[in-house]
C-alpha positions in Angstrom: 108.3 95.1 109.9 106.7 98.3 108.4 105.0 101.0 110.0 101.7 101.2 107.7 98.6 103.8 107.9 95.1 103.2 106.5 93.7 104.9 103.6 90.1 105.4 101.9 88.6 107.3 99.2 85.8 108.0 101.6 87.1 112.2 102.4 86.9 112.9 106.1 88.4 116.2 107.4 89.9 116.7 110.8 92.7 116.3 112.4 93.0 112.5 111.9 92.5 112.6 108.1 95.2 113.9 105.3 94.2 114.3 102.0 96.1 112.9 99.2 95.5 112.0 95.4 96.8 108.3 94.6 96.4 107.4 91.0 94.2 110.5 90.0 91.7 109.5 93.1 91.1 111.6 96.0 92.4 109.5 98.9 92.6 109.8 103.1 95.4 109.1 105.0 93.2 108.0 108.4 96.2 108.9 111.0 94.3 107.5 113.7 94.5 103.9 112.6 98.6 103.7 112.0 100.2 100.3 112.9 103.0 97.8 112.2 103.1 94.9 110.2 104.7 91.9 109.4 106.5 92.7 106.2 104.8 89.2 104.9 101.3 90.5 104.8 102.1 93.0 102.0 101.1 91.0 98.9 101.4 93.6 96.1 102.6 97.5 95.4 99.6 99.3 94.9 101.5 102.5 94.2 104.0 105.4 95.6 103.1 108.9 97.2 104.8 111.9 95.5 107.2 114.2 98.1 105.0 116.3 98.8 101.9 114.0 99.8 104.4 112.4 102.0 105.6 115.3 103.7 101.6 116.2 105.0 101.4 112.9 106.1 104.3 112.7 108.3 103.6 116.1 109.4 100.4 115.5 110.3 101.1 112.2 112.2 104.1 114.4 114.0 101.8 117.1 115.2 99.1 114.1 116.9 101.6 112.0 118.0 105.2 113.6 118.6 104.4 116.9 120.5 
């Protein structure tokens, strides 16, 4: 199983949104709409988030969901 979160390259702000570039695209993490999957539904690599991307994501999903 993986724990998976949705992007877009449709920029929101707010609280559920992170910001991210993937690729040399601006991107969205959209925290709001995290969930797991079966580790057979992931057909293909589509690429890797630098350290620092990373760390606002998980950041931002620990301050909305593990007060």
């Amino acid at each position: 199983l993986y724990f998976v979160i949705s992007t877009s390259t449709q920029i929101r702000a707010g609280t559920w949104y992170v910001q991210f570039r993937q690729k040399e695209r601006e991107m969205v993490a959209c925290l709001h709409q995290g969930r797991v999957i079966d580790y057979r539904r992931l057909s293909s690599k589509i690429g890797t988030l630098d350290n620092d991307d990373y760390g606002r994501i998980e950041s931002g999903f620990r301050s909305l969901y593990l007060k």
